[in-house]
C-alpha positions in Angstrom: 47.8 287.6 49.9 50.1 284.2 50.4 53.5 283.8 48.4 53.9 281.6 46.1 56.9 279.8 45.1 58.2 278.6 41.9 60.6 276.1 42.1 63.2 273.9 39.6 65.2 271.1 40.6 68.0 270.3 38.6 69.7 266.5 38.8 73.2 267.4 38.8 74.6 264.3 37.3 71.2 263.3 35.0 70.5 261.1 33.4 72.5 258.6 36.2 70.9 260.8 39.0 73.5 259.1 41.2 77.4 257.4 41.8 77.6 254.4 43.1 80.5 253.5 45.1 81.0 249.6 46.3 83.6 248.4 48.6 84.7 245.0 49.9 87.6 244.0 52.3 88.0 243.9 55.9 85.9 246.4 58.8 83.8 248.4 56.2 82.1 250.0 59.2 85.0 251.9 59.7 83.8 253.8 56.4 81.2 255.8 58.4 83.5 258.1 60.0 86.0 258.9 56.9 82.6 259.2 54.5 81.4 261.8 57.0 84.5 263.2 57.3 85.5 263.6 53.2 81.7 264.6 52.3 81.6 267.9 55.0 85.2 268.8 53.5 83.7 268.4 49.6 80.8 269.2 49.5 81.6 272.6 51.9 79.1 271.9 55.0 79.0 272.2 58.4 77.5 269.9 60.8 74.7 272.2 61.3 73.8 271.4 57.8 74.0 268.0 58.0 71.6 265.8 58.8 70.9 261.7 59.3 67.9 260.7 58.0 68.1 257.0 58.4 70.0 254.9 60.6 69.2 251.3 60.8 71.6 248.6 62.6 70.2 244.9 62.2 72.1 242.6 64.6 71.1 239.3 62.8 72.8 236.1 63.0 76.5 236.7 62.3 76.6 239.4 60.2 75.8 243.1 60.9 73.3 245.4 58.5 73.7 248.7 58.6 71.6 251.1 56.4 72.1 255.0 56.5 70.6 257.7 54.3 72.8 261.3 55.5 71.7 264.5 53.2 74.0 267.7 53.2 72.4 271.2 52.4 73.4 274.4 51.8 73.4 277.9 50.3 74.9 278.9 46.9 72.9 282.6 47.0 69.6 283.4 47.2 68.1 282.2 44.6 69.8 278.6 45.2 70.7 275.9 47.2 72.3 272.5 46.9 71.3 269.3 48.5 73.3 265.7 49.0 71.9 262.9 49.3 74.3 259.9 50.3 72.8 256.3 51.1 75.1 253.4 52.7 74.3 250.3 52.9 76.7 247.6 54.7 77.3 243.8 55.7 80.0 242.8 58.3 80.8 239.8 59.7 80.8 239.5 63.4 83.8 237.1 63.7 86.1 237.8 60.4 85.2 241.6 60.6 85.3 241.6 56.6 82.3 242.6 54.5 81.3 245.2 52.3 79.2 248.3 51.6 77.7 250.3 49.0 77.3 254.0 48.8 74.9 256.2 46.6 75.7 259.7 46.0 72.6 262.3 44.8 73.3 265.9 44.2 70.3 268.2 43.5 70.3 272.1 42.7 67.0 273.3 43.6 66.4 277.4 42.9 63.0 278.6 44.0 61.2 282.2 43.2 58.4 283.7 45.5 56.2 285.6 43.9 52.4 287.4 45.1 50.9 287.5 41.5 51.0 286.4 38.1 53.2 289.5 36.8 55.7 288.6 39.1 56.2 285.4 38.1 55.8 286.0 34.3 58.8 288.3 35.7 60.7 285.6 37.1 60.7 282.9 34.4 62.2 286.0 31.9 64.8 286.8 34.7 65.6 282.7 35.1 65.8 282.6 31.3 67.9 285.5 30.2 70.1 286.0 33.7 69.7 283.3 36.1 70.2 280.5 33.4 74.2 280.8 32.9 74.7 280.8 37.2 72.8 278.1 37.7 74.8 276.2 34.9 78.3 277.2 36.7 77.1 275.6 39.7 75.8 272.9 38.1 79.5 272.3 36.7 81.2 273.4 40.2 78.9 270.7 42.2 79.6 267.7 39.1 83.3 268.9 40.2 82.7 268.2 44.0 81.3 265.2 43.5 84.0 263.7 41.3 86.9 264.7 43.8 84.4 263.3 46.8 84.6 260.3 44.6 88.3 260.1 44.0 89.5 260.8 47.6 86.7 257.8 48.6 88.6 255.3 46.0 91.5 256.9 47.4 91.0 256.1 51.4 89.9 252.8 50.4 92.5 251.4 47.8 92.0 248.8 45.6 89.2 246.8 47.5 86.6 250.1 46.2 85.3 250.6 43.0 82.7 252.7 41.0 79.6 250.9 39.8 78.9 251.8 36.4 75.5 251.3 35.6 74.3 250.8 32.1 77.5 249.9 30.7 
């Protein structure tokens, strides 16, 4: 008999599902390396666990593109684990080396339960409701935490010429 799995996914900052960061000034490429850099530190990864999923340089005209999607995962116990998603998307001129980019920031909890028959996962959901409910809450709050200081040392490294885009304000 197969496992099955039962799975939730939690949007950590819902009902935003993301931050948006936007910067404009002079050699926004340089932002690559300290983004890296300040996300493995926050959001407690390794390199093994992180991964590009997207890089795209466009070499048009006098302007770079760049568009990069990187995701972070990791462990918080068995039951759970926590994924990143960050997308970057930047413009820089060739000859005045100004521009500016744009950074997305997703956090997911995802918390999954394998289970042979219908007992066990009548078991499970009583077990997620009663127990598990109150953990995955606490890391809910610790990962709403991460992202907010990721966010702070990013407006930090980059001065006044960054900013948070507020949507729906």
């Amino acid at each position: 008999m197969s496992l099955k799995k039962l799975k939730l996914t939690d949007e950590v900052l819902a009902p935003s599902w993301s931050i948006k960061i936007s910067y404009s000034g002079p050699t926004p490429s340089a932002a690559i390396d300290i983004i890296k850099e300040i996300a493995k530190r926050r959001f407690r990864v390794s390199s093994k666990f992180w991964f590009e999923d997207k890089f795209l340089f466009v070499d048009i005209g006098d302007n770079y593109e760049l568009h990069a999607v990187w995701s972070a995962k990791n462990k918080f116990d068995r039951y759970s684990k926590y994924n990143f998603k960050l997308q970057f998307d930047m413009n820089e001129g060739k000859k005045t080396k100004s521009g500016s980019f744009t950074l997305a920031v997703k956090p997911t909890i995802e918390t999954s339960f394998s289970y042979r028959n219908f007992l066990q996962r009548a078991f499970y959901k009583i077990f997620m409701r009663m127990f598990y409910y109150e953990q995955r809450r606490k890391y809910m709050e610790e990962m709403k935490q991460w992202v907010q200081d990721f966010k702070n040392d990013l407006l930090d490294a980059f001065g006044t010429n960054a900013h948070e885009i507020l949507e729906g304000v």
